[in-house]
N, C-alpha and C positions, 0 to 999 in steps of 0.2 A: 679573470675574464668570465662572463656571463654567459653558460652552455646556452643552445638551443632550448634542450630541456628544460633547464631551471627558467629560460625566460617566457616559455610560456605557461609552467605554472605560475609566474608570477601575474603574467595577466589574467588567467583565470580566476585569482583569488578573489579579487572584488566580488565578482560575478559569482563561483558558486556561495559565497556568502548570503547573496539575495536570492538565490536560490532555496540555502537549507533556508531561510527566513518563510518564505513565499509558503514553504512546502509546511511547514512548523503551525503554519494558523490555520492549516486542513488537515492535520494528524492528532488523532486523538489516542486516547489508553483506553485498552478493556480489560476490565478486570473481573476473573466469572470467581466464581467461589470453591465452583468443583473444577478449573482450566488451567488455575493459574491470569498470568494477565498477557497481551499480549497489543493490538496497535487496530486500530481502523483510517480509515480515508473519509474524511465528508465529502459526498457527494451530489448534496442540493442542501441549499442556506435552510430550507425549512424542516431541516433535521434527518433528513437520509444519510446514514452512514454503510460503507460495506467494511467486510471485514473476513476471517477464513470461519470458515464452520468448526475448523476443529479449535478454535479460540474461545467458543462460546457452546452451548449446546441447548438450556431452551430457558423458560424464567423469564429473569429482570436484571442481566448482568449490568455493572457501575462502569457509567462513562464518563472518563476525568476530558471536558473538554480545554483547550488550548486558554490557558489564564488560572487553570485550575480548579472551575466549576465542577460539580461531581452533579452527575446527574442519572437515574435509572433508565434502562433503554428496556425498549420491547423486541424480540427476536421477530419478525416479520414476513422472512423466508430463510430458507436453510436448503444448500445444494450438497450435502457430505460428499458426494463423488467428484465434483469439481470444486470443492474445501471452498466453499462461500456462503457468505451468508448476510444480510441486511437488518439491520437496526434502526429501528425508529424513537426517536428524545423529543420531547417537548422544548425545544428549543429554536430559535428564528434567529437570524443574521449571523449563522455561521459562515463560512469562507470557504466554497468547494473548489475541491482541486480541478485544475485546469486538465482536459483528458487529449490524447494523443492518439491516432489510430497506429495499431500493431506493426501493421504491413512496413509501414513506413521506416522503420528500425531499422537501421544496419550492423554489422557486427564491429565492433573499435570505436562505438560510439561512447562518452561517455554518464556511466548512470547515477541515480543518490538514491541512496534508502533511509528513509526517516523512522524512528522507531526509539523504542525505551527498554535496549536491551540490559539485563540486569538491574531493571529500575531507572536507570539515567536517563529518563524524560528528554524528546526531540532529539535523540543522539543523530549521527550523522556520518554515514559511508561513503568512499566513493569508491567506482569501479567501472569495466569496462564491459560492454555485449559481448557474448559469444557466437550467442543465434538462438532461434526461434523453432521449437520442434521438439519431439518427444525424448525423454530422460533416459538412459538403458537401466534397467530394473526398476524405474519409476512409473508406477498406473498413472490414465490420462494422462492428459495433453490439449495440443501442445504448451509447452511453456518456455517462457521466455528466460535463458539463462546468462546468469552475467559474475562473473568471477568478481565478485564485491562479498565481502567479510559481514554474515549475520550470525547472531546471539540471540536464545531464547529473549521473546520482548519484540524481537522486527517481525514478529508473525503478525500479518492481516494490515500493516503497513505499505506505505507507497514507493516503487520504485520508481523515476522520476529521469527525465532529459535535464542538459541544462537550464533548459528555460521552465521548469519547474511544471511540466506536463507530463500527466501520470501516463507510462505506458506497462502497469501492471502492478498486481497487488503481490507483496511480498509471502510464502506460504510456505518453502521449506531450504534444509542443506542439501546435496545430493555433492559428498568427495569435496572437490573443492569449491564448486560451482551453487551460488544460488538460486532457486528455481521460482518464480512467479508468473500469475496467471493472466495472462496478455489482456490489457486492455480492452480491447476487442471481444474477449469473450466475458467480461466484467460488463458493459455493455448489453451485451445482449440478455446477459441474467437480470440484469436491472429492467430493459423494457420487458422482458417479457413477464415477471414479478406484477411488475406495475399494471401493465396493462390485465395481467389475471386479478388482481385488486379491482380495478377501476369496472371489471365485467361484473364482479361480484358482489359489487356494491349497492 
């Protein structure tokens, strides 16, 4: 007999398939030379990528994008206290990730982390919300915690709904729980980045 449970992973399966897919052709590697390597999000086709600040720190670190391309990026802004940071590649017709606003979250919801932990290119987790709010012995906030299994590699990667909409960038462990930085304030570092560019121009 076919539990509850197993029958509805069974219908989720199609579904998160197109999912890690969906998520797979906006995640890229970064690879710094003094960091180690660790994951970014594209987030506009004409080469904006984000990613954590402690993934990168300044230079021309290498972006393997989605196919395999290897490409030099520019560091573009860098927030260390809220672990972000923005890269720009010469590169057009990339595939950005579809974005979620934070709020909207609930806890039991479930989430994906796309990343290349250990080196295994688009690896894929799944897991569940906890909530939204500060870490105890963790600086800043808030962030958005969700009992889903990361490995050095899912740093500056996307954590993701099922319908393959980012609601935050993947950035550290805290016990058992992993910690990312809501959407929402991913967001807002981007316009206000851009729009300080766009002043300065």
């Amino acid at each position: 007999m076919t539990t509850r449970v197993s029958g509805i992973a069974a219908g989720l399966a199609p579904d998160m398939v197109w999912t890690v897919e969906r998520l797979q052709r906006s995640t890229v590697e970064v690879r710094d030379a003094r960091r180690g390597e660790g994951c970014g999000v594209v987030w506009s086709s004409k080469g904006v990528i984000l990613t954590n600040a402690h993934v990168v720190r300044s230079g021309r670190p290498t972006v393997v994008l989605p196919g395999g391309r290897k490409i030099k990026a520019d560091v573009a802004a860098m927030d260390a206290e809220r672990d972000l940071a923005i890269l720009l590649v010469a590169a057009r017709g990339l595939t950005p990730v579809a974005i979620r606003d934070t709020a909207t979250i609930r806890p039991g919801e479930l989430v994906l982390a796309i990343g290349s932990p250990w080196g295994l290119s688009g690896s894929a987790a799944l897991g569940v919300v906890h909530g939204l709010g500060p870490s105890v012995g963790i600086r800043g906030g808030p962030w958005l915690q969700a009992a889903i299994r990361l490995a050095p590699g899912n740093s500056g990667g996307p954590l993701a709904d099922a319908d393959a909409r980012l609601v935050g960038i993947n950035a550290m462990v805290a016990g058992e729980m992993a910690l990312a930085i809501p959407s929402s304030e991913v967001e807002r570092f981007v316009f206000k980045t851009m729009r300080a560019r766009r002043e300065a121009a």
